[in-house]
N, C-alpha and C positions, 0 to 999 in steps of 0.2 A: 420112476425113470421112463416109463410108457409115456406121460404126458408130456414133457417136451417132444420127446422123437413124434409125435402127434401134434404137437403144437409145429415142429418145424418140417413135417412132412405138409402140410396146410398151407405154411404157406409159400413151400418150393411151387405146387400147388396153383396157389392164384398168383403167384409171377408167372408160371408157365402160360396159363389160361389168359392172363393180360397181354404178355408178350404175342400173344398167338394170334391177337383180334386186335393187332398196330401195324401198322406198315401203312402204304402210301394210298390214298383217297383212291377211290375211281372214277376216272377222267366221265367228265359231263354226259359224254355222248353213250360210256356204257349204261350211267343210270338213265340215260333217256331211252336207251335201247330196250333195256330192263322194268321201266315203267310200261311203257307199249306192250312188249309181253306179257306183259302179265295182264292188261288188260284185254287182252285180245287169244285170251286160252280159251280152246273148246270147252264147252257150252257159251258163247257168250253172256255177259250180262244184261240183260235190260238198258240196263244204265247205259252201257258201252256200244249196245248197238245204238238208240237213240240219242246220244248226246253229241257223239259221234258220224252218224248215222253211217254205219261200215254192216258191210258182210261179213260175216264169218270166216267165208275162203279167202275176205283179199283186204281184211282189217291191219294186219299187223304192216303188210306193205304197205297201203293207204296211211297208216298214220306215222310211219318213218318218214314218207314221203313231203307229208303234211307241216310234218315239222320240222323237216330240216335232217333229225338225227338219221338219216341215211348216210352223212357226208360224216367219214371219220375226224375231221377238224372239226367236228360239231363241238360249241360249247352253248352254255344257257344264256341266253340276253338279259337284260337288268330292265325290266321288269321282264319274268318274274324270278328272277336269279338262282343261283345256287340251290343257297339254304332252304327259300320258299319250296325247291322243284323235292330236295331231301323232308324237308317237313311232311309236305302232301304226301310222300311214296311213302310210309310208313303205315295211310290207314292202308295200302295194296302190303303190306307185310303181316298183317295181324294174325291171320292164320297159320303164316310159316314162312319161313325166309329163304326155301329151296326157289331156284327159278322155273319149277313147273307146279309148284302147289297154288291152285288156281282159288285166285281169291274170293273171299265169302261176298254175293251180290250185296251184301247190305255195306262191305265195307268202301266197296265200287261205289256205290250209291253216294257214301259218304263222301268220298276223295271228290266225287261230280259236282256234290252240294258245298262243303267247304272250300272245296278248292276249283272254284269254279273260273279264276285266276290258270290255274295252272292245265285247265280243261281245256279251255278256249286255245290256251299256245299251243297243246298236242292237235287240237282239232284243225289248226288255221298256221301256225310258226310265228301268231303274231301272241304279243305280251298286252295285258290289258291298256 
């Protein structure tokens, strides 16, 4: 009798946990806000100051500014769109998905060197 009530507490379970991580996308301009940030957390990166080339104190305004995502109507241009801009921000999650867990410089590194597409539009607001 355990094993059902174990089989259907399971998976009340991962409906809960599915249910919990659905609801509505987040509009372009937070994940462009939320890219920036994270790139621009004390200590900088290497990567982030040169690629970039920003200060510490005035990197995260400098590249809102850069790109556009200062303006709350902000959405991604085609190139380098949506999907591309969520692709890239994934190697900026690899360590953790909190909005102050500062990303590992290698994975900065990474995001600069593969997605060097989606560097160029944070640096400049322009798409390759």
């Amino acid at each position: 009798m355990d094993a059902p009530f174990s089989a259907r507490a399971a998976l009340v379970l991962c409906a809960g946990l599915v249910a919990a991580c659905s609801g509505p996308d987040a509009p372009d301009v937070a994940v462009c806000r939320d890219m920036i940030h994270r790139l621009c957390l004390p200590t900088l990166c290497t990567a982030t100051s040169t690629t970039f080339a920003v200060a510490e104190s005035t990197c995260e305004a400098d590249l809102l500014s850069r790109s556009g995502c200062d303006v709350d109507t902000f959405t991604f241009p085609d190139p380098p769109g949506r999907q591309r801009m969520l692709e890239c921000r994934l190697a900026l999650l690899r360590v953790g998905d909190s909005p102050e867990q500062h990303p590992d410089c290698a994975d900065v590194g990474d995001f600069v060197t593969i997605c060097g597409d989606v560097a160029s539009f944070i640096a400049t607001g322009v798409g390759p």
